[in-house]
C-alpha positions in Angstrom: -33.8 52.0 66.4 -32.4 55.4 65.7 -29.3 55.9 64.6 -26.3 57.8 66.3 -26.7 60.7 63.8 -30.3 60.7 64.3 -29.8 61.2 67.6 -27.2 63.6 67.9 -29.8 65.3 65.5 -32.1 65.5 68.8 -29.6 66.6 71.4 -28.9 69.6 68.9 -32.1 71.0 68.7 -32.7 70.2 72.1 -29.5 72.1 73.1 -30.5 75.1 70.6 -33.7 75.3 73.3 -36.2 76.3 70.4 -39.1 74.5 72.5 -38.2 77.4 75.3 -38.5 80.5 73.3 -41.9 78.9 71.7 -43.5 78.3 75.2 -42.1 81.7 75.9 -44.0 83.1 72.8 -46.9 81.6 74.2 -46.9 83.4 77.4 -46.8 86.2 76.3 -49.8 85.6 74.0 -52.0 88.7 75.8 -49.0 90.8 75.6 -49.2 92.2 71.9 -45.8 94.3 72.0 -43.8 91.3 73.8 -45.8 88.7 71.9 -45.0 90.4 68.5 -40.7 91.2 69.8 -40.2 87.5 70.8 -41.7 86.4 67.3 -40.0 89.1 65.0 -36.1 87.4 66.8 -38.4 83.4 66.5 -38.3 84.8 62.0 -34.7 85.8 62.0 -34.6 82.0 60.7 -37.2 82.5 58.4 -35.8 81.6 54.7 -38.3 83.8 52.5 -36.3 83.1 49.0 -35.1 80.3 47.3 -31.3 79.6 48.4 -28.6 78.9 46.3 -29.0 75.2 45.9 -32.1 75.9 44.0 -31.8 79.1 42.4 -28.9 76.9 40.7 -30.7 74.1 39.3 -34.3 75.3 39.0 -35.7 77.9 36.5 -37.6 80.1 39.8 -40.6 82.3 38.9 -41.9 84.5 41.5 -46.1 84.9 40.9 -48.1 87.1 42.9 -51.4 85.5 44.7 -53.3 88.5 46.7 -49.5 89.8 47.7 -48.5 86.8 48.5 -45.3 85.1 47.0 -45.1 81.6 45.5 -42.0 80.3 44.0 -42.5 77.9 40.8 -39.9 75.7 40.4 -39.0 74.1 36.8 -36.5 72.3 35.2 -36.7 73.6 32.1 -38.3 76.9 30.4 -41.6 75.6 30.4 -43.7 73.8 33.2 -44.0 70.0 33.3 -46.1 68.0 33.5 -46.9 67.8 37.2 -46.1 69.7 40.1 -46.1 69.3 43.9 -47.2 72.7 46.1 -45.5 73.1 49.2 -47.0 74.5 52.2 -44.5 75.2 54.8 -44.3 74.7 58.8 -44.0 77.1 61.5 -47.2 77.1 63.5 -48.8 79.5 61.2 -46.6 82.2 63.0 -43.3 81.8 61.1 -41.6 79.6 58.1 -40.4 78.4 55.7 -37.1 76.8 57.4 -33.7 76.2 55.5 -34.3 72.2 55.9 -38.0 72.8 54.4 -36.0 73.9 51.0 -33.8 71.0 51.1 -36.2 68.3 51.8 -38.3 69.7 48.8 -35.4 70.0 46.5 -34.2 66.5 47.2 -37.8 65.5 46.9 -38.1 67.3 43.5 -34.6 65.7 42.3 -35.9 62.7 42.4 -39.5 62.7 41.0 -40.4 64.0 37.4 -42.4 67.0 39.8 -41.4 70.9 39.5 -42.2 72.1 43.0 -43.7 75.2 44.1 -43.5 76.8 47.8 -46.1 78.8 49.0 -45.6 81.8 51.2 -48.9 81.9 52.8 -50.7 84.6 55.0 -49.4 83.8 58.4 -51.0 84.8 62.3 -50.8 87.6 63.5 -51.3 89.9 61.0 -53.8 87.2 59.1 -56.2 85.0 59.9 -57.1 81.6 59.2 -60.5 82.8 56.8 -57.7 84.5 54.9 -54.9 82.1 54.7 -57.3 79.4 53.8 -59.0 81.6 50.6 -55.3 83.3 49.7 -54.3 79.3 49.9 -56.8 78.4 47.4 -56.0 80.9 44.9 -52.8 79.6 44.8 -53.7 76.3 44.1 -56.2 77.5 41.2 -52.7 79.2 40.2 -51.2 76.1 40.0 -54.1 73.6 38.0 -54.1 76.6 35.7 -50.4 75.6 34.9 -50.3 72.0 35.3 -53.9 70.9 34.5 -56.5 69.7 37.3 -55.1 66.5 38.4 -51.4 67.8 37.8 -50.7 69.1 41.7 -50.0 67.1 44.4 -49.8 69.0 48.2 -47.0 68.5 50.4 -47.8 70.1 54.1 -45.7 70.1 56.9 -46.8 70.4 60.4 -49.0 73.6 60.3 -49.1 73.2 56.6 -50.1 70.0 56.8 -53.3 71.5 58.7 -53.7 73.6 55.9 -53.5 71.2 53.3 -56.5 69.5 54.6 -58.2 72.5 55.3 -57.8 73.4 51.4 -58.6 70.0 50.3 -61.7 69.6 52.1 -62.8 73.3 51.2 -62.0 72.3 47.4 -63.8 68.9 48.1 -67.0 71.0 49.2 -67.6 73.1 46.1 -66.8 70.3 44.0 -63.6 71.6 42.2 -60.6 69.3 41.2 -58.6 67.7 44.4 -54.8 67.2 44.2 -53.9 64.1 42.9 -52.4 63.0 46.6 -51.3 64.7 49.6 -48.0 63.9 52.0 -48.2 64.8 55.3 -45.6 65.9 57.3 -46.3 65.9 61.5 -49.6 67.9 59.9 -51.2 70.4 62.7 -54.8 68.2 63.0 -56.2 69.3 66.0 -54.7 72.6 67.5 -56.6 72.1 70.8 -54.9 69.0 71.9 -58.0 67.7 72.7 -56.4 63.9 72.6 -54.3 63.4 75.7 -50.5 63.5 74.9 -49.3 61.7 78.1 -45.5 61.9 78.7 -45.2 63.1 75.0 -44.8 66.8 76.2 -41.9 66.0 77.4 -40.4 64.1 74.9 -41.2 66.5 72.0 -37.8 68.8 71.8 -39.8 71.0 69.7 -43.4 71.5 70.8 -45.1 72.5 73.5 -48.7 72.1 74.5 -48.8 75.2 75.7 -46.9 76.5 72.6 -49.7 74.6 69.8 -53.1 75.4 72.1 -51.8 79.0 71.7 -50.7 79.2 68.2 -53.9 78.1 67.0 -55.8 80.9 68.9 -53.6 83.8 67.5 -54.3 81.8 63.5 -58.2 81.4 64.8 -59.3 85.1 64.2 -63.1 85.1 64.9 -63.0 81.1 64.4 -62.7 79.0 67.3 -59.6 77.1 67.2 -61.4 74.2 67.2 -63.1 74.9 63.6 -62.6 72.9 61.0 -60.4 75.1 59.6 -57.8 75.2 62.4 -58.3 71.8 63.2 -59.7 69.9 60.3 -59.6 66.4 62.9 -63.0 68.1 63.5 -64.7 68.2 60.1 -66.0 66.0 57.3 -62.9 64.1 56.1 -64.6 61.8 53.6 -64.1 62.3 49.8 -60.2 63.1 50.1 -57.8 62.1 47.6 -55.1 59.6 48.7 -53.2 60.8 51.6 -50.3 59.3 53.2 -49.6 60.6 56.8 -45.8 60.8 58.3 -45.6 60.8 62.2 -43.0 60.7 65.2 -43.9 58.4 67.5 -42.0 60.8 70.0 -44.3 63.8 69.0 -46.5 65.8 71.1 -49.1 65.3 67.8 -48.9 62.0 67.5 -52.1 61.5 69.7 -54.3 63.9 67.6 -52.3 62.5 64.3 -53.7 58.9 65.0 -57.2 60.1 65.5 -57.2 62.2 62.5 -56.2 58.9 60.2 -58.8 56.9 62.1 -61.4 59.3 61.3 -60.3 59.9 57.7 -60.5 56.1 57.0 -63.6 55.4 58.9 -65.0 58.0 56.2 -64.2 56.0 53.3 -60.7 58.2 52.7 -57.3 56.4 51.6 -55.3 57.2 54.3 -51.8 55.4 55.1 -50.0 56.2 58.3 -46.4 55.9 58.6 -45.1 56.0 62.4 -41.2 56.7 62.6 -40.1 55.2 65.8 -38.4 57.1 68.4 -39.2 60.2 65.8 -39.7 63.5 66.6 -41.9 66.4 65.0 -41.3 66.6 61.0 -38.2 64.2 61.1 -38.7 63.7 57.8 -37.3 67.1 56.7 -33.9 66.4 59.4 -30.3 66.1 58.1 -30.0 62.1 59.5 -30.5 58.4 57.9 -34.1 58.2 58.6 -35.2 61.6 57.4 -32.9 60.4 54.1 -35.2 57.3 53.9 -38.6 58.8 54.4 -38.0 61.2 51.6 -37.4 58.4 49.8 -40.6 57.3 50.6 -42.5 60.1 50.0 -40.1 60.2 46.0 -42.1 56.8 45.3 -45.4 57.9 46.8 -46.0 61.0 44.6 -44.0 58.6 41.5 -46.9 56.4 42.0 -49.9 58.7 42.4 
């Protein structure tokens, strides 16, 4: 059952009407100059630097991949031993979020991982061909500090997408896979080809229309259905270990669900965790239960 805070958690973002203004975005997906105003206000929440609470605690260096920025994250002078890499959500359109920095901090606190978050190439201005190869060499950046084997991925909802995308590119060439990857509400399929019932109406965050549309403006000259926008469509054997957080409230949860399916019925590890009554990336929310899944996903990476 969810509790009262986790609930009041909903009615807030419900009430901040964020699902709105990303079905809005949506429609106005063939108007570039509308399209392009309504996401510039959608960024104003957009937290581009480390805040405070990390800047404090963490020795931060910036490094540059193809003019891109990701933040490294260490305790002490010199790198440890292991480090997680953090791709952020936001549909590919917009990110990293405040609660995104916590969640990671607090994860990072707690394990014996630096952290790095990594400001990808986002839609419109780039592509999915481009985000995927400026992805990797950020990766290569991190095994060059911490050893292959030393990085695990963390990916939240469109990052999530684009951590199997990198994995499964890294897979095909045969270079060094992450050690594990967590999953956050990961973006698996952005044509919604799995039917999502009532669960468009009981996401306060997504949209149908909001995801099919997203993943068209990421797509560039790719379909949105290529592996690379929606890796539920590719080869997903020979992955590292992988656990999977989902909402059982979530307009993914469908496409989710299929993706694990597929990935195990290909010989990958694959655990699913279902949060019920949970909406999109509640593991990253301010309540009780996105306290406990962190604290899940503290053991995970201590263990992998």
């Amino acid at each position: 059952m969810t509790t009262i805070r986790g609930r009041l958690a909903t009615q807030v973002v419900r009430a901040l009407g964020i699902k709105r203004r990303l079905r809005r975005l949506a429609e106005a997906e063939d108007d570039p100059a509308a399209f392009n105003e309504r996401l510039r206000k959608l960024r104003r929440t957009d937290r581009r630097k480390p805040p405070l609470a990390v800047r404090l605690r963490w020795k931060i260096q910036e490094v540059d991949v193809s003019g891109f920025d990701l933040f490294v994250m260490a305790r002490n002078r010199s790198p440890g031993r292991r480090a997680l890499l953090y791709l952020h959500g936001g549909g590919y359109l917009f990110g990293p979020f405040g609660t995104e920095w916590a969640a990671m901090r607090r994860v990072a606190d707690q394990s014996s991982y630096d952290f790095a978050m990594f400001l990808y190439p986002r839609a419109p201005e780039h592509d999915a061909a481009e985000t995927l190869e400026v992805t990797r060499a950020a990766y290569r950046s991190m095994t060059d500090r911490y050893g292959d084997g030393g990085v695990a991925l963390v990916g939240m909802s469109a990052g999530g997408g684009l951590a199997i995308a990198l994995m499964a590119s890294l897979r095909d060439e045969g270079a060094p896979l992450p050690r594990c990857a967590v999953l956050l509400s990961p973006g698996v399929d952005m044509t919604l080809e799995q039917p999502v019932g009532d669960l468009d109406a009981s996401d306060v965050l997504l949209s149908t229309e909001h995801v099919q549309s997203a993943g068209r403006v990421y797509a560039g000259g790719l379909g949105p259905n290529h592996p690379t926008i929606s890796p539920l469509f590719g080869d997903l054997s020979g992955l590292p270990e992988l656990t999977v957080f989902v909402g059982s409230a979530e307009l993914l949860r469908p496409s989710i669900e299929a993706f694990a399916n597929k990935a195990s019925e290909a010989g990958s590890d694959v655990r699913l965790v279902v949060g019920q009554d949970q909406q999109h990336t509640w593991p990253a929310a301010p309540t009780p239960e996105g306290r406990k899944a962190l604290q899940q996903i503290v053991e995970i990476l201590s263990s992998c």
